[in-house]
C-alpha positions as CSV (number, residue, x, y, z in Angstrom):
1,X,128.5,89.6,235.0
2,X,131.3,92.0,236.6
3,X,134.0,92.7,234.4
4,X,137.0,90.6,235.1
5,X,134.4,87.9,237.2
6,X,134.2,84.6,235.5
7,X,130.6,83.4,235.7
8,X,129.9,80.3,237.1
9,X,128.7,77.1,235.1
10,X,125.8,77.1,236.4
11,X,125.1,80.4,235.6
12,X,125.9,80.4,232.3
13,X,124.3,77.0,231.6
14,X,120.7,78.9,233.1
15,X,121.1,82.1,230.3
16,X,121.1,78.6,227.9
17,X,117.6,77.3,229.6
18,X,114.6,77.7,229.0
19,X,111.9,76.4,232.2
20,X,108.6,75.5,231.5
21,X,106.0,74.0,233.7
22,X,107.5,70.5,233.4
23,X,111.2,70.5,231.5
24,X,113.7,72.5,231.5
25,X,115.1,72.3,227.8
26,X,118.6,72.8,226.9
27,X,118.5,76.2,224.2
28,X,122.5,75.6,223.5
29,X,124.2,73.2,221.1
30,X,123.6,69.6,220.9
31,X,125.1,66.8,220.2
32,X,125.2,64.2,217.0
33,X,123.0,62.5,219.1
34,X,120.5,65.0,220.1
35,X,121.4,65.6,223.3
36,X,122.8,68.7,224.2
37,X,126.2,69.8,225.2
38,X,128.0,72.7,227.4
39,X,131.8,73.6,226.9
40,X,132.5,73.6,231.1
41,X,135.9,75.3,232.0
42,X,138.9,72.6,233.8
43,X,141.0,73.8,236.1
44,X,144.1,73.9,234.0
45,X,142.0,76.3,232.2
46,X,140.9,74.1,229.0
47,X,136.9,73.9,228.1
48,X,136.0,70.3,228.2
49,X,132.6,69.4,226.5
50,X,130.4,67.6,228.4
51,X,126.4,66.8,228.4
52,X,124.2,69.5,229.3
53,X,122.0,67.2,231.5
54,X,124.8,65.0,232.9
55,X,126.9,68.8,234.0
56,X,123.4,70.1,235.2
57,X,122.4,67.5,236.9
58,X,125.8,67.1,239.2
59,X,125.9,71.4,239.1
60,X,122.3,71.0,241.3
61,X,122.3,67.5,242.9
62,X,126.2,66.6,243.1
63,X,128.4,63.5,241.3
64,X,126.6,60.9,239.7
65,X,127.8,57.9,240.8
66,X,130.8,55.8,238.9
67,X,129.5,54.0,236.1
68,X,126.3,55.2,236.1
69,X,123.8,56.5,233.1
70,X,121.1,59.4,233.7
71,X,117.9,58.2,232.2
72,X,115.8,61.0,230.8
73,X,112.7,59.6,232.6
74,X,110.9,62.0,230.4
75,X,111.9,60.6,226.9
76,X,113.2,64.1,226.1
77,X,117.0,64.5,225.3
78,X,117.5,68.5,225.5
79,X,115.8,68.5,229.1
80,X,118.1,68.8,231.7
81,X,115.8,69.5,234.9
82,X,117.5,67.1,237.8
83,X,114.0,65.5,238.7
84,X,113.9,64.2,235.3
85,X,116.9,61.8,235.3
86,X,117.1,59.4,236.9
87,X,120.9,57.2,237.8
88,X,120.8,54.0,236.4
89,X,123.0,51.2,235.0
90,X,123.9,51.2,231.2
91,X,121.7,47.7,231.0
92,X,118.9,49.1,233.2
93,X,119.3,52.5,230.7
94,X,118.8,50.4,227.8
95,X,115.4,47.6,229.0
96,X,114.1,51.1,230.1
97,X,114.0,52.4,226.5
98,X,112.5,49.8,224.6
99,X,110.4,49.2,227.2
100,X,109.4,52.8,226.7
101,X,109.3,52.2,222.7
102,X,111.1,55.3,222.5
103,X,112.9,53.4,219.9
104,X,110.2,52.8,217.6
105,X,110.1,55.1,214.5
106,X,107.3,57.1,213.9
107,X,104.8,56.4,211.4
108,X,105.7,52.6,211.8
C-alpha cells in the first residue's frame, strides 16, 4: 500500500484469505456464530462490521438480492469463495440444512 492510499476492501479482505484448491477460508475474526466477519469502511467514514462471505461475495459478484440468505453450499462457515454460496430465501436456507444434517451433532 502507498502511503496516504487507502486500500481497497477487497484488497485487504485477500491479505485475510487463504485459497486452496476448493475454499477460500476466511483467516480474520469470526463471529459468535462461526462465521467470519470484516470491519468494511462507510462513507461517512465509520467501520461497519459485516460478514466476510456476504462483503466478499458482493466485492466479486455484486449486491445480493433484498431479502436474500447466501447458503454456504459447502457446509463451511469461514469460506467465502463466491461459487460456494449460493442466494437463497431464509426458508429455502434453513430445509437446505437439515436436509444437509449439518445440524446433527457429532458423535450422535
Amino acid at each position: 500500500m502507498t502511503r496516504g492510499v487507502p486500500q481497497t476492501t477487497l484488497a485487504k479482505m485477500w491479505q485475510r484469505t487463504a485459497r486452496t484448491d476448493d475454499h477460500w477460508l476466511w483467516l480474520g475474526p469470526s463471529s459468535k456464530q462461526g462465521y467470519g466477519q470484516v470491519s468494511v469502511r462507510q462513507p461517512c467514514g465509520h467501520y461497519e462490521p459485516r460478514l466476510a462471505h456476504r462483503q466478499m461475495y458482493e466485492e466479486i459478484l455484486g449486491p445480493i438480492p433484498d431479502g436474500l440468505y447466501l447458503d454456504h453450499m459447502c457446509c463451511n462457515k469461514m469460506c467465502v469463495r463466491p461459487s460456494h454460496l449460493d442466494p437463497c430465501t431464509p426458508g429455502d436456507n434453513v430445509r437446505r440444512y437439515y436436509e444437509s444434517r449439518r445440524h446433527v451433532t457429532p458423535g450422535r
